[in-house]
N, C-alpha and C positions, 0 to 999 in steps of 0.2 A: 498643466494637467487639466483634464476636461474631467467636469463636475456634474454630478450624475443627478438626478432629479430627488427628493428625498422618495425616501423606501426602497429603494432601488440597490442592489446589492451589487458591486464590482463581479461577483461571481458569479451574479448567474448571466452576466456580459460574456464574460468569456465559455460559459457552458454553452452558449448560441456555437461561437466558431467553430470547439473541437469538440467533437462528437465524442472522441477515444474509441480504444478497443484495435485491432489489429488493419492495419492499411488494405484497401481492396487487392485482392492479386487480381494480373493482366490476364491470365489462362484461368477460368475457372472449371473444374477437373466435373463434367454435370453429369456424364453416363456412368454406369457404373457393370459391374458383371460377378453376379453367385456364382458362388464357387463353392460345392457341397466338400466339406473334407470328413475324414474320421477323427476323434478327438485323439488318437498317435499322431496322424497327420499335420492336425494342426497343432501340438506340442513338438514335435517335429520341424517344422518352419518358423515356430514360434519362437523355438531356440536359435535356429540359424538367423532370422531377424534381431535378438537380443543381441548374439554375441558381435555382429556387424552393425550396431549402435544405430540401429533402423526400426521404426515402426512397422507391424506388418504387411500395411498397407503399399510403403514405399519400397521393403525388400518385394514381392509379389511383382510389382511393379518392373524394377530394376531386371530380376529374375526372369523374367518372361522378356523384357526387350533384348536380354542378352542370350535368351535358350538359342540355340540351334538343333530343328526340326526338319528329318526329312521327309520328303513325300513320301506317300505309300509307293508301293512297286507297283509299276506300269506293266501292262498286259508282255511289252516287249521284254523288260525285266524278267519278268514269272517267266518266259518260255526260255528264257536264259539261264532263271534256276533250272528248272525240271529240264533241261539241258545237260547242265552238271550233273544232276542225279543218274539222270541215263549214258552219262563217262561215267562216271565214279562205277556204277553194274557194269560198266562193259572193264573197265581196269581190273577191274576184284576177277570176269571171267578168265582178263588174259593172264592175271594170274596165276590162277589155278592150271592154265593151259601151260607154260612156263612151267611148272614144278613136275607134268605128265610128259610136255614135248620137247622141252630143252626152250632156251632161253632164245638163242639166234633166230627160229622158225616164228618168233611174232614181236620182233624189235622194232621192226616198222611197222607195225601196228598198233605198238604203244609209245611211240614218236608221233606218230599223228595225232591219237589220242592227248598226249600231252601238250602237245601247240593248241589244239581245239581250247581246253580248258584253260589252260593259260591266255589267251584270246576273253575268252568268257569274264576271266575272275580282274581282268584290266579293265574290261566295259564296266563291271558292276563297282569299281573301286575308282572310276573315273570321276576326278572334280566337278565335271562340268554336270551332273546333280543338280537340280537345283533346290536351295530351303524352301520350307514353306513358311 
């Protein structure tokens, strides 16, 4: 055994080597992003963090890498709604025209009408969307 000078204490030998306290992590997490909530809001998340045995830092986290987010509607979108809307008034006229002129005089009229929208409501429910 190696013999220490006098006064010299074994302990504060080894307080040189280990520092203590929690090992450096490899990823240190440095940016950060405010997030204003309302106090329901954040009792609200606060819970869903408890009851998933997560701090709220890391549900928040988790939460958000796994949302799925779609874009806004695209201009070609929008004229595909407002599309539908001017089928749907032109449906509701033939209609009303059906209950005055009989049902056969505008069949193919509301066969066309209904491929158009059907066509419409496939674009806008189509996968290929992309998240943001």
């Amino acid at each position: 055994m190696e013999s220490l000078p006098e006064g010299k204490d074994i302990r504060a030998k080894d307080r040189r080597k280990h520092k203590g306290g929690a090992p450096k992590k490899t990823i240190k997490r440095e940016a950060f992003i405010m997030v204003r909530l309302t106090a329901t809001e954040r009792m609200f998340i606060a819970g869903k963090a408890k009851r998933a045995g997560m701090k709220l830092s890391d549900w928040f986290r988790a939460a958000a890498k796994n949302a799925k987010v779609m874009e806004r509607l695209k201009p070609e979108d929008r004229r595909i709604l407002h599309m539908l809307t001017g089928a749907a008034n032109n449906l509701n006229q033939l209609t009303r025209l059906a209950h005055t002129g009989g049902i056969l005089s505008i069949a193919r009229k509301c066969n066309e009408l209904l491929i158009e929208i059907d066509q419409a409501l496939k674009y806008l429910n189509a996968d290929d969307r992309q998240d943001t």
